[in-house]
N, C-alpha and C positions, 0 to 999 in steps of 0.2 A: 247107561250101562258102561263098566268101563272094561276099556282095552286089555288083552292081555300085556299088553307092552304096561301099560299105567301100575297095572299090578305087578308085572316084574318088578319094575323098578320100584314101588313100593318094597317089596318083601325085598328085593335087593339092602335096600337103605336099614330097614329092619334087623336084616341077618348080619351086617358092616358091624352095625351097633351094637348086637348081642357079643359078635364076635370080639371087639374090643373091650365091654365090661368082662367078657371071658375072662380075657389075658390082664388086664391090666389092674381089674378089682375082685375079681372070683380069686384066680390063682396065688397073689398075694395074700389075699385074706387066708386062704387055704395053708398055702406052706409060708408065711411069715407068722401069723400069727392065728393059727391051728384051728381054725374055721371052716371045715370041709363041706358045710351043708350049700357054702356059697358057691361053689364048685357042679355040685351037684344039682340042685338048681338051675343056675342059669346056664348049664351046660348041657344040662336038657331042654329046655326052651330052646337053645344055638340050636341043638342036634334036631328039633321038630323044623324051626326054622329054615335047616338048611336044605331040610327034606322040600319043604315048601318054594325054596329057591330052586331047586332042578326038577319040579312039576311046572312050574311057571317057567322057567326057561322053556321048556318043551312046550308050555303052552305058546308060548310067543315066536318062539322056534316056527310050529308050524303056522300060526297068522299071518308073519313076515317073512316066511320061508327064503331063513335066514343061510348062509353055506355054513358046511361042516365045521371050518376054522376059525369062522366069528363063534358060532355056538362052544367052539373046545375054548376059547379065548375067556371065555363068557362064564364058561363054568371053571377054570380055573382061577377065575377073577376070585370065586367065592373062595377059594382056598386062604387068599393073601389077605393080612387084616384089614387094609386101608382101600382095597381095589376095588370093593362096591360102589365107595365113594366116584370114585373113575369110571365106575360102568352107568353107575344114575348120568352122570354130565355126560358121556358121551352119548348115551341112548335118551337123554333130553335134545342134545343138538343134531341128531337124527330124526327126531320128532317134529321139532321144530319146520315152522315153512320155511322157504328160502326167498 
């Protein structure tokens, strides 16, 4: 079975990804060359997705009863397009043994 931490960071790496085909191939397509459905789409998928990142945060939240300030760190990781990527390596080298 796995961890909630394994699945955070799953749906982390997931929501990173949607997040940047958002911006970088939905929104273009959208307002460059007048393709709205690419928008909508995958900007609902981001939006299920990101719903999915801050259940799994709180799942993992309480597993590793983690403090208030890694958890706020945590969720505004999801905010920033590239910061998932930052939150998988760091919560793999937390993972890791020593």
């Amino acid at each position: 079975m796995m961890s909630s931490l394994n699945l955070f960071r799953k749906v982390a790496l997931t929501e990173g990804i949607s997040y940047l085909v958002l911006l970088f191939m939905a929104m273009p397509l959208k307002y460059v060359w007048k393709m709205p459905l690419a928008v909508k789409y995958v900007g609902w998928a981001h939006g299920m997705l990101f719903v999915l990142y801050v259940v799994c945060l709180i799942m993992a939240w309480q597993e590793k009863k983690w403090g208030i300030g890694k958890v706020i760190v945590l969720f505004v990781a999801s905010l920033l397009p590239f910061a998932p990527f930052w939150v998988d390596k760091k919560l793999k080298e937390e993972e890791s043994p020593r």
